[in-house]
Residue frames as qw, qx, qy, qz and C-alpha x, y, z in Angstrom:
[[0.047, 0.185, 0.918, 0.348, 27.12, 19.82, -28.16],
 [0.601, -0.237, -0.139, -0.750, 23.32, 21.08, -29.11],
 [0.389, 0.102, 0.721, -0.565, 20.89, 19.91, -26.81],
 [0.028, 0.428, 0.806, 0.408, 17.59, 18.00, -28.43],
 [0.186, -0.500, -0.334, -0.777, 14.33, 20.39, -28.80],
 [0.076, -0.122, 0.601, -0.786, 12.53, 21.59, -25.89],
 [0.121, 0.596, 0.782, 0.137, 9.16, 21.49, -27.68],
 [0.018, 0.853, 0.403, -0.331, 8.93, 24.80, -26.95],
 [0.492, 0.783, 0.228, 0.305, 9.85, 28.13, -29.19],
 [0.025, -0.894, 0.295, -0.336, 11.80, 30.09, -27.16],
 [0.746, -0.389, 0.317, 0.438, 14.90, 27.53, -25.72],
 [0.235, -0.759, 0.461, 0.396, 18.51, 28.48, -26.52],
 [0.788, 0.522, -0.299, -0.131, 19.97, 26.96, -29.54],
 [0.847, 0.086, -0.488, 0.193, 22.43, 25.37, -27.73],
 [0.605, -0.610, 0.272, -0.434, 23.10, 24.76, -24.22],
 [0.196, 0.500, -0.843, 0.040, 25.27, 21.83, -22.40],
 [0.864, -0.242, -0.391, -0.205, 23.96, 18.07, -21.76],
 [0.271, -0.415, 0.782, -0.377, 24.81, 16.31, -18.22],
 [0.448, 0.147, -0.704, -0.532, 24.68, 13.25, -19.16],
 [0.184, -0.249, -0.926, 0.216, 23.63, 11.32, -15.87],
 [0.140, 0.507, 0.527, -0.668, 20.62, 13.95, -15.19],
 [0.224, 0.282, -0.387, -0.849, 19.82, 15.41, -18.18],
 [0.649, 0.432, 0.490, -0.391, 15.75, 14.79, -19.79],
 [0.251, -0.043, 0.847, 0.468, 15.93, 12.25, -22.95],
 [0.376, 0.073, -0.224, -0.896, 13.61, 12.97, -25.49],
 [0.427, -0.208, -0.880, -0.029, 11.82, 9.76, -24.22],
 [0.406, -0.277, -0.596, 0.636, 11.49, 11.34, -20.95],
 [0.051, 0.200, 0.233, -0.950, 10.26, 14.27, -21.86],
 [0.377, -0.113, -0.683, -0.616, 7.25, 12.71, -23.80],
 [0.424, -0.490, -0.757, 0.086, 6.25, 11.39, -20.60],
 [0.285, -0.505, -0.401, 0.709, 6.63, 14.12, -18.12],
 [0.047, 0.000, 0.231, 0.972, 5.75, 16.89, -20.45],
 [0.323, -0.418, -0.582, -0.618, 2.08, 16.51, -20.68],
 [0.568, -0.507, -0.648, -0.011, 1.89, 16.19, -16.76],
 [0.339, -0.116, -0.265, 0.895, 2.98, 19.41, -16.17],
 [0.202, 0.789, 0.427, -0.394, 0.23, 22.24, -15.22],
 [0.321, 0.911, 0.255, 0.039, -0.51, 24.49, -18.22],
 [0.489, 0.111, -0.060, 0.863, 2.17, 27.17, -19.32],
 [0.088, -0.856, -0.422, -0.286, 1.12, 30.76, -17.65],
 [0.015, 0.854, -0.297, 0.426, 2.07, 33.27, -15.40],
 [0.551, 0.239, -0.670, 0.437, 5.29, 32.63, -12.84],
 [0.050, -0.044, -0.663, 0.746, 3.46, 33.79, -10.25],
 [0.135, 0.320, 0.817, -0.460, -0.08, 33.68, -10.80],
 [0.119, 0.864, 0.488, 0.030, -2.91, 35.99, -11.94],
 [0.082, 0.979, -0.113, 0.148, -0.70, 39.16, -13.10],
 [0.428, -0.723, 0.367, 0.399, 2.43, 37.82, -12.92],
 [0.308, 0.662, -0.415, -0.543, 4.87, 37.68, -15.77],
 [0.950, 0.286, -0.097, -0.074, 4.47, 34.67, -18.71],
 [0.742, -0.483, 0.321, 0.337, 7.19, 32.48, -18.11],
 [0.296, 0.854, -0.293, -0.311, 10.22, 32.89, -20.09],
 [0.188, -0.444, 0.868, 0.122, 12.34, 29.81, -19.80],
 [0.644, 0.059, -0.664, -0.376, 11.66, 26.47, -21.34],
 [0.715, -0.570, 0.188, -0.359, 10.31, 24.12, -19.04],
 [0.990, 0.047, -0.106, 0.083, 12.48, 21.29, -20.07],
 [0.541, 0.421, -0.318, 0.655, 15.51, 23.30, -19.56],
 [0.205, -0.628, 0.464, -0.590, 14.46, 24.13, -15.93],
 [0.972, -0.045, -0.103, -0.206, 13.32, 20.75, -15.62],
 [0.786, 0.416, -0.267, 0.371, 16.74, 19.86, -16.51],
 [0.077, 0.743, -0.373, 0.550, 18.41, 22.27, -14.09],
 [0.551, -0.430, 0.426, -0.575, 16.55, 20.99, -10.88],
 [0.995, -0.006, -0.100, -0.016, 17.49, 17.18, -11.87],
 [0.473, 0.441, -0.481, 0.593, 21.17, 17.96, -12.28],
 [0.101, -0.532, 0.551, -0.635, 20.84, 19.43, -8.72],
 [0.853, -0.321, 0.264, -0.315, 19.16, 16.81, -7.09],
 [0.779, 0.592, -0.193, 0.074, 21.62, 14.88, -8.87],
 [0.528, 0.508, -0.324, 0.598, 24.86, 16.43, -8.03],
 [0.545, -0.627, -0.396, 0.392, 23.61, 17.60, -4.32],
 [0.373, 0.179, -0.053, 0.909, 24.66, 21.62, -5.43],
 [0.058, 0.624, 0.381, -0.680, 23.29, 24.41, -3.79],
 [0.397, 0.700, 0.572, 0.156, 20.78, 26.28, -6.11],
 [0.090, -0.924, 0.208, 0.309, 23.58, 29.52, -6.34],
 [0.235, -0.468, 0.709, 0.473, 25.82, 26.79, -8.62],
 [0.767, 0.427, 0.479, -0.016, 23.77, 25.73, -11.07],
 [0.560, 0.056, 0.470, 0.679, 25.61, 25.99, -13.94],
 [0.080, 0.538, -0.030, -0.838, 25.28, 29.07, -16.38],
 [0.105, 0.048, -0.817, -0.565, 23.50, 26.79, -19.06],
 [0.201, -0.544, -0.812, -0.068, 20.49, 26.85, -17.19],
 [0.150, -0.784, -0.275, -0.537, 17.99, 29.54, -16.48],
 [0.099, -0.575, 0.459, -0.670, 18.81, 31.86, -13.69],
 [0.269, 0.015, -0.865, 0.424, 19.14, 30.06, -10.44],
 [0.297, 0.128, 0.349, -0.880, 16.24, 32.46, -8.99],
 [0.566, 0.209, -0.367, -0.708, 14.05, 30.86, -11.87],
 [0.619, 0.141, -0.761, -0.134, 14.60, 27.65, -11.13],
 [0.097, -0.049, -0.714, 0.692, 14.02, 27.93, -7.57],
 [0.418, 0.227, 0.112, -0.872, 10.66, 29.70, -8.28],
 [0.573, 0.016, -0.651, -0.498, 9.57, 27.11, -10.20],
 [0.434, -0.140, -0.858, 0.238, 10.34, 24.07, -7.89],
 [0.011, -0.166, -0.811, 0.561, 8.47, 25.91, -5.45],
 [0.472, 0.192, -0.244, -0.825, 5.45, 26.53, -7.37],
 [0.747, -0.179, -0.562, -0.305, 4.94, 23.06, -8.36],
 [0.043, -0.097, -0.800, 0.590, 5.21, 22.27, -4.20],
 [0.351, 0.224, 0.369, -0.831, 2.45, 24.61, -3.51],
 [0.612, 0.172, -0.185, -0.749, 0.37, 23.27, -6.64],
 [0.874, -0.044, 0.453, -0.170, 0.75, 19.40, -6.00],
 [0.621, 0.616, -0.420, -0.241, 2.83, 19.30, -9.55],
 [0.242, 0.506, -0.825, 0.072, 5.63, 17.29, -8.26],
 [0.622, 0.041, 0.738, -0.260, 3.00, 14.52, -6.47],
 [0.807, 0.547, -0.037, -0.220, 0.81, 14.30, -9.86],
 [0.420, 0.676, -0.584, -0.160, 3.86, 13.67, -11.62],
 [0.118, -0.465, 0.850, -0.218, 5.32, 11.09, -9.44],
 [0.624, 0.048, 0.600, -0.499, 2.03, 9.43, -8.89],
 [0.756, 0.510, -0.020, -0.409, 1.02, 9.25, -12.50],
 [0.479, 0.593, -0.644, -0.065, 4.43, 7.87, -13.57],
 [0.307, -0.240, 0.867, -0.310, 4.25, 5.12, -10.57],
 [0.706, 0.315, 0.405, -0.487, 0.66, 4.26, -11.88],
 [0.615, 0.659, -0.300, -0.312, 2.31, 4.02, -15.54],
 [0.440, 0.418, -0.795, 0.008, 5.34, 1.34, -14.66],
 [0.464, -0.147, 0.634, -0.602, 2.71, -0.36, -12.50],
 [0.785, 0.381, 0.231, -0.430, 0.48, -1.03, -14.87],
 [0.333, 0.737, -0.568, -0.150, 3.61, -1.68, -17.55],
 [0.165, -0.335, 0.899, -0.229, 4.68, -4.52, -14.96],
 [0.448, -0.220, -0.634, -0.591, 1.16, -5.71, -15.52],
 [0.124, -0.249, -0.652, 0.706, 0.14, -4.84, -12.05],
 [0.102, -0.907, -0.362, -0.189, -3.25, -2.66, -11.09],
 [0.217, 0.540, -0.333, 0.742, -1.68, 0.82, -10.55],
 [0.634, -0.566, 0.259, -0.459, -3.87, 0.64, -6.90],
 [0.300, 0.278, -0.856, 0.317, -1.71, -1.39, -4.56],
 [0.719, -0.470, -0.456, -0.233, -3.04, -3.34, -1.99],
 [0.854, -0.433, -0.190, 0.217, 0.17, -3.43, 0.16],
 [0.301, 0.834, -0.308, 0.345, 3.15, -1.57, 0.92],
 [0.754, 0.095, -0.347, 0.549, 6.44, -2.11, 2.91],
 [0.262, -0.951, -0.062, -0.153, 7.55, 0.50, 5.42],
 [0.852, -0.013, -0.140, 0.504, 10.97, 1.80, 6.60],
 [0.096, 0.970, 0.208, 0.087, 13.12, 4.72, 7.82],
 [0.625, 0.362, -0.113, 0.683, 16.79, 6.36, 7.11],
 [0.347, -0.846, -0.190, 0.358, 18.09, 8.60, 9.23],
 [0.658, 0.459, 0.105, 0.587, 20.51, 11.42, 7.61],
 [0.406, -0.428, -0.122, 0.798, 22.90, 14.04, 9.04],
 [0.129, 0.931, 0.341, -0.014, 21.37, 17.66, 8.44],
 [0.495, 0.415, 0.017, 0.764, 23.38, 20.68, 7.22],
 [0.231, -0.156, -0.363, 0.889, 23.91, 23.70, 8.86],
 [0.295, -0.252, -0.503, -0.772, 20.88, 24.81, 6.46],
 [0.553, -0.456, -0.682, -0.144, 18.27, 22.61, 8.58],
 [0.268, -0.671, 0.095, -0.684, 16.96, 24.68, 11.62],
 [0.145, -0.300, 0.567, -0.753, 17.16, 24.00, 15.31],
 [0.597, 0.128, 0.383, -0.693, 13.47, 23.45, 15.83],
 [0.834, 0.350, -0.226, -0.363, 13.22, 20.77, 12.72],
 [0.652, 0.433, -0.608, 0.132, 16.21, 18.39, 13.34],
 [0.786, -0.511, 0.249, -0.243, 17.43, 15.50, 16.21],
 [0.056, -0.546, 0.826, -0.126, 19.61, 13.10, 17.26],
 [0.956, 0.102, -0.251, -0.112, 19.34, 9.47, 16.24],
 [0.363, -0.672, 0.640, 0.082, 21.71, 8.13, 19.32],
 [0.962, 0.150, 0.215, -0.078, 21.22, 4.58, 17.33],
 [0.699, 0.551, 0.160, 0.427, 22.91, 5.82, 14.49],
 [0.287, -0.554, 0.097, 0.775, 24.99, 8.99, 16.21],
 [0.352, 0.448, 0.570, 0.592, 23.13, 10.94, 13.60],
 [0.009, -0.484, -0.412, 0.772, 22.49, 14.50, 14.00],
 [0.140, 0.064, -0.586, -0.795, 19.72, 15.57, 11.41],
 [0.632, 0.028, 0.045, -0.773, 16.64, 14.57, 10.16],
 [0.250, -0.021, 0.957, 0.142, 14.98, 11.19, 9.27],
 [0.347, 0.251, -0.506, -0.749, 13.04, 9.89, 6.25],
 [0.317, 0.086, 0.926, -0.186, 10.34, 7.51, 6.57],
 [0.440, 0.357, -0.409, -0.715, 8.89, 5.83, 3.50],
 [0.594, 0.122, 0.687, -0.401, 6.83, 3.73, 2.10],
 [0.346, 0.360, -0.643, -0.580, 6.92, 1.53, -0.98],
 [0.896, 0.053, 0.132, -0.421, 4.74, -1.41, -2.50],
 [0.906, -0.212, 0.344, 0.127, 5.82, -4.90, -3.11],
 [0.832, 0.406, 0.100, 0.364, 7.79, -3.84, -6.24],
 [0.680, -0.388, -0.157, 0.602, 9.79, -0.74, -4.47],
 [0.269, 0.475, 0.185, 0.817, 8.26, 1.72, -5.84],
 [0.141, -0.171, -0.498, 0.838, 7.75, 4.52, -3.44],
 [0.093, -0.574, -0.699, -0.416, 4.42, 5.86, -2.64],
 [0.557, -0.762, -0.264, 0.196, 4.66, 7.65, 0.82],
 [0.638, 0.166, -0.354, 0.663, 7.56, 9.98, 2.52],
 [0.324, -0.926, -0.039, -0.190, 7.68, 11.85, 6.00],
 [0.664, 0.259, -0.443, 0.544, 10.24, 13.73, 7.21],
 [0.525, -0.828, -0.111, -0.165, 10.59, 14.42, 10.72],
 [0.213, -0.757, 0.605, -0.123, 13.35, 15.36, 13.56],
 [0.639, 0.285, -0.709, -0.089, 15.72, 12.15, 13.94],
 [0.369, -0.378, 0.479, -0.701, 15.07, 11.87, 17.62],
 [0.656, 0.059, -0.349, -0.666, 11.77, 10.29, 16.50],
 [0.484, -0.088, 0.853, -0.176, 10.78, 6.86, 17.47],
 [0.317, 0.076, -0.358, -0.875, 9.59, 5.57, 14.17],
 [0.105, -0.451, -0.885, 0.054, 6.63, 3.49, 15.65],
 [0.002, 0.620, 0.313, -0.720, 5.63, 7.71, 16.47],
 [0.402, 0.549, -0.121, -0.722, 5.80, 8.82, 13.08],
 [0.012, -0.211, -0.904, -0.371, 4.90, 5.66, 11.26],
 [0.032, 0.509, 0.599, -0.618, 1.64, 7.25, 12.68],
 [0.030, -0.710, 0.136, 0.690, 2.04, 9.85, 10.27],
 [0.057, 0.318, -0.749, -0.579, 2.98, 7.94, 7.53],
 [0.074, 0.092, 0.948, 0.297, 0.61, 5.80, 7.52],
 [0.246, 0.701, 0.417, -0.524, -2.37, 8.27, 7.72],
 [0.174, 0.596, -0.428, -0.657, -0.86, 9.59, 4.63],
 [0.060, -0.045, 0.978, 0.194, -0.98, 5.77, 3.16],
 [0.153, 0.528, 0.835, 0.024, -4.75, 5.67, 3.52],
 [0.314, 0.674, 0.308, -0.594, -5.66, 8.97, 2.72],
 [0.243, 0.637, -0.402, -0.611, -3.96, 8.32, -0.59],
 [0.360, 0.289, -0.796, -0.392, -4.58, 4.80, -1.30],
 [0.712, -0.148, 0.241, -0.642, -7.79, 3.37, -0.26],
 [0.951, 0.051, -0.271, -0.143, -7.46, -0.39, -1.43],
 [0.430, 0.483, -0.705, 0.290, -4.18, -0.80, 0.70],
 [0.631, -0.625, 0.047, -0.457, -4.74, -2.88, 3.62],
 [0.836, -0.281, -0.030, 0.471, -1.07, -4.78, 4.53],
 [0.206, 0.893, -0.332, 0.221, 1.49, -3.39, 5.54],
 [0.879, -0.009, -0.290, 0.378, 5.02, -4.93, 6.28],
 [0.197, -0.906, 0.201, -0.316, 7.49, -3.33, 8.62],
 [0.723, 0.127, -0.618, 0.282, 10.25, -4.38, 11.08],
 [0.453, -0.316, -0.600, 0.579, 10.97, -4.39, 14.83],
 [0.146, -0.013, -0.234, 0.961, 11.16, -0.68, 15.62],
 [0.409, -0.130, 0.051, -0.902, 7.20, -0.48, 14.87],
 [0.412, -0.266, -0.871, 0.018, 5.27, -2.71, 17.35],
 [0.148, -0.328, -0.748, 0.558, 3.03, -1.94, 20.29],
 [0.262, 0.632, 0.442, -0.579, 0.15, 0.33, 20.08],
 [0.268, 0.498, -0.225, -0.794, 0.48, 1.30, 16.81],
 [0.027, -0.194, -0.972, -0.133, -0.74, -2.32, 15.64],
 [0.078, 0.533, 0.718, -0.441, -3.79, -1.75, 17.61],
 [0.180, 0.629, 0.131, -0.745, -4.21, 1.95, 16.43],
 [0.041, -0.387, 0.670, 0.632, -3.46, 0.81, 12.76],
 [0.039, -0.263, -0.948, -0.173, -6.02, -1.77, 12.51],
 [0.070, -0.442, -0.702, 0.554, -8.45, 0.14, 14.49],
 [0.182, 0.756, 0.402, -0.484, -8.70, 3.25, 12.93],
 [0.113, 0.574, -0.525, -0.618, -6.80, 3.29, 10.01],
 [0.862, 0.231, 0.132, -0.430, -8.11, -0.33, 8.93],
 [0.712, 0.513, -0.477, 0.047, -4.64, -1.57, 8.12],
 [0.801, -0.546, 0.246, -0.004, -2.96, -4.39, 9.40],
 [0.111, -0.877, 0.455, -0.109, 0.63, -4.25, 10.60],
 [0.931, -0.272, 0.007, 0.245, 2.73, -7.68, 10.67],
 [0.191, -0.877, 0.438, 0.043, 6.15, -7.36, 11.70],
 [0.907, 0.164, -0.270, 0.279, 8.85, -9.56, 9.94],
 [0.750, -0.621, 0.227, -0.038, 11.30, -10.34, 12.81],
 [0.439, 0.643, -0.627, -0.029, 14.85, -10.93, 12.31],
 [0.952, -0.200, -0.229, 0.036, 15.97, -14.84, 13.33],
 [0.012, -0.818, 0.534, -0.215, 18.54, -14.68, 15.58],
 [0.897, -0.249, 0.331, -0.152, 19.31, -18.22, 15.29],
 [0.829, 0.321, 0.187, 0.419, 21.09, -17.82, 12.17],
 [0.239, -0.815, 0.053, 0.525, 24.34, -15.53, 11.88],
 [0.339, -0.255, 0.465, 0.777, 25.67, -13.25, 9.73],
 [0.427, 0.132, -0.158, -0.881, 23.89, -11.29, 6.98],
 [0.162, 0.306, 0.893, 0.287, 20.61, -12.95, 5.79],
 [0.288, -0.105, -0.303, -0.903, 17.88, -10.93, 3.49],
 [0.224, 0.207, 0.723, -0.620, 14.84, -10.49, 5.28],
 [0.138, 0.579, 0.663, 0.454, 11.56, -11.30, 3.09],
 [0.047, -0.909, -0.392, -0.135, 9.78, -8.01, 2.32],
 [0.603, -0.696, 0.047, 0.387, 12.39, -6.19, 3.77],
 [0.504, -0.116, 0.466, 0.718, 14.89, -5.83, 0.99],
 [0.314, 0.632, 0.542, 0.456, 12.65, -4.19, -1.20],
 [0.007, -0.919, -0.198, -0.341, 12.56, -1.07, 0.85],
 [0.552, -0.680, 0.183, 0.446, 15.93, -0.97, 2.06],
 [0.557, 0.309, 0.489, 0.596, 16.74, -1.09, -1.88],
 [0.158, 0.869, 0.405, 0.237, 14.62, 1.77, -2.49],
 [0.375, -0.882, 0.107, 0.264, 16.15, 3.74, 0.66],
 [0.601, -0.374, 0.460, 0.536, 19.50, 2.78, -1.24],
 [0.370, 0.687, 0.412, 0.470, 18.07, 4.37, -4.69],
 [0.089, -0.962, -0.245, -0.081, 17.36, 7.60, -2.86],
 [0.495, -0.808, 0.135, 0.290, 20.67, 7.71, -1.50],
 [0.721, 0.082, 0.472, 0.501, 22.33, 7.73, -4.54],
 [0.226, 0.742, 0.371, 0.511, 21.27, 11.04, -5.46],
 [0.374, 0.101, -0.378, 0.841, 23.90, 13.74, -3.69],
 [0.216, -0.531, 0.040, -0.818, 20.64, 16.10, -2.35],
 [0.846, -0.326, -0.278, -0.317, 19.01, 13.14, -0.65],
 [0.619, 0.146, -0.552, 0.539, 22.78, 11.89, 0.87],
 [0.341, -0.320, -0.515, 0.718, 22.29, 14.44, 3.41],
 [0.008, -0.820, -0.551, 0.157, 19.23, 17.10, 4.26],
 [0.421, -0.018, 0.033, 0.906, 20.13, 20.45, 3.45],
 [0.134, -0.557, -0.470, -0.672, 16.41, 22.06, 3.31],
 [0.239, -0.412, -0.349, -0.807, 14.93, 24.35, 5.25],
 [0.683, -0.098, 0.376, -0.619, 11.51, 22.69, 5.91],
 [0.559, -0.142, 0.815, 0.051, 10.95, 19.09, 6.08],
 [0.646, 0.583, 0.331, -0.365, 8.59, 19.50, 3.08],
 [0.338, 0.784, -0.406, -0.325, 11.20, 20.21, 0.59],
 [0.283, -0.451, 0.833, 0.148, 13.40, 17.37, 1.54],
 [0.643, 0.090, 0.703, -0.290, 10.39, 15.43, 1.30],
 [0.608, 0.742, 0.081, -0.273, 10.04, 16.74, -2.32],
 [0.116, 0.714, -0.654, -0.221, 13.68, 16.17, -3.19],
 [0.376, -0.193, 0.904, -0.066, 12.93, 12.36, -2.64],
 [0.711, 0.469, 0.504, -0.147, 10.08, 12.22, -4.89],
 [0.496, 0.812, -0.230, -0.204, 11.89, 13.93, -7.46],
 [0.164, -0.465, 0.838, 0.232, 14.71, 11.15, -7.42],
 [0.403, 0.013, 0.914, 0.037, 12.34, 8.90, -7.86],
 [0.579, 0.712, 0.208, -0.339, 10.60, 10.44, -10.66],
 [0.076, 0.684, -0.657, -0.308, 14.32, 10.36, -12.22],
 [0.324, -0.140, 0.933, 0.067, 14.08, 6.73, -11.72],
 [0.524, 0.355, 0.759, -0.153, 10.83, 5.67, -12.80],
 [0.388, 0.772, -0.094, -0.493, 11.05, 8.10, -15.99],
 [0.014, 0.592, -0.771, -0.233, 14.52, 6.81, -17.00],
 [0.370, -0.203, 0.907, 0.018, 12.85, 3.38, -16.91],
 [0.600, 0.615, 0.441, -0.260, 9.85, 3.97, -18.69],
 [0.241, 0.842, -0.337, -0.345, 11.94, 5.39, -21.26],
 [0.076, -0.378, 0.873, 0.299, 14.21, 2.66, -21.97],
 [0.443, 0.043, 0.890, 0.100, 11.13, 0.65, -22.46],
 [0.102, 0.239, -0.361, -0.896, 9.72, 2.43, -25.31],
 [0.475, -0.306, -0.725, -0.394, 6.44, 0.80, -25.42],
 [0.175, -0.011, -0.573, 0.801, 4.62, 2.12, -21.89],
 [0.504, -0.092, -0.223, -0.829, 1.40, 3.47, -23.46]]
């Protein structure tokens, strides 16, 4: 079947759709203007790109998507080598934050929220690492008999993600909530709660308030009542964690350096929050 227009002059005339990953012409109205300039693939003297972006766009959703290594992308999309080169381009230039950010700020404001949160939620997944993931980057979560890495993220009261560090799974995550939440204030100055559960208490209260200016409350599970019961504040960013994991790259680490992974998670959730603007055709 023909694909819709790229916008751009030089896509294929026709090329195959995946329909659970694939960029709706809704979708690409939004995300298309928050990409950097078109120019050279590699800088100052390197060659003008040649692919459409929306069709490598396209490539590197399917794989985050589908959880394939970046040697199977299908033969409807621009060489694998191309599409790799991109994604790591927009690492090094901040593309994939801008994006993510701007489109969080957009179904913030949509919700009729201020895009600047005040508060955020905290939480962290541990996930079994591939043979890919080095030695010197990856641990053991005995909790969870997990060998691999672990994700710790942050999202605001409506679950949309704003934060993510990955670190070894070893971790204690009262150690690298540290981490995360330095990131939290250097990127969002009006936040000053932050929810969490058990696993981050003791000093890092102290240090949190102290020098970071945010305070920590811990919501406690009741262990008076058995059997499941949804913890307030809590669900919202165990949902999220259960968004991310719905997307086969995110199911289990397979990168490298933590940095990528970290980037595979914002790009799910740019999938999400695109897909949703989109459906609501009125977003401006």
């Amino acid at each position: 079947m023909s694909c819709p227009g790229h916008g751009e002059s030089t896509h294929p005339p026709r090329c195959q759709a995946y329909s659970s990953s694939s960029i709706t012409d809704a979708q690409w109205v939004i995300i298309e203007p928050l990409l950097p300039p078109p120019g050279n693939t590699r800088g100052k003297g390197g060659r003008r790109e040649k692919h459409p972006r929306r069709l490598v766009l396209d490539a590197i959703f399917y794989l985050v998507r589908g959880g394939i290594a970046w040697s199977q992308l299908p033969h409807d999309f621009p060489p694998s080598t191309t599409v790799y080169d991109a994604f790591r381009r927009w690492i090094r230039d901040g593309t994939w934050r801008r994006i993510h950010d701007a489109l969080r700020d957009l179904v913030r404001v949509y919700e009729g929220r201020d895009p600047l949160p005040t508060a955020a939620i905290i939480d962290s997944q541990s996930v079994r690492g591939a043979d890919t993931v080095p030695r010197s980057s990856r641990g053991y979560d005995a909790g969870k008999k997990i060998n691999g890495r672990k994700r710790h993220i942050a999202v605001d009261t409506g679950g949309l993600l704003l934060a993510v560090v990955v670190t070894i799974a070893s971790i204690q995550d009262r150690d690298a909530a540290c981490r995360l939440l330095a990131r939290l204030r250097e990127g969002f100055s009006a936040i000053s709660m932050i929810w969490a559960d058990g696993g981050y208490c003791g000093r890092l209260l102290t240090w949190a308030k102290t020098v970071l200016h945010l305070t920590v409350e811990v919501v406690k599970r009741t262990d008076d009542i058995t059997g499941f019961k949804v913890l307030p504040r809590r669900w919202v960013v165990e949902r999220t964690l259960a968004w991310i994991s719905k997307f086969r790259r995110c199911v289990r680490d397979y990168e490298t350096l933590p940095v990528t992974h970290e980037t595979m998670v914002y790009i799910a959730s740019i999938m999400v929050m695109s897909r949703r603007l989109a459906r609501t055709g009125d977003w401006r």
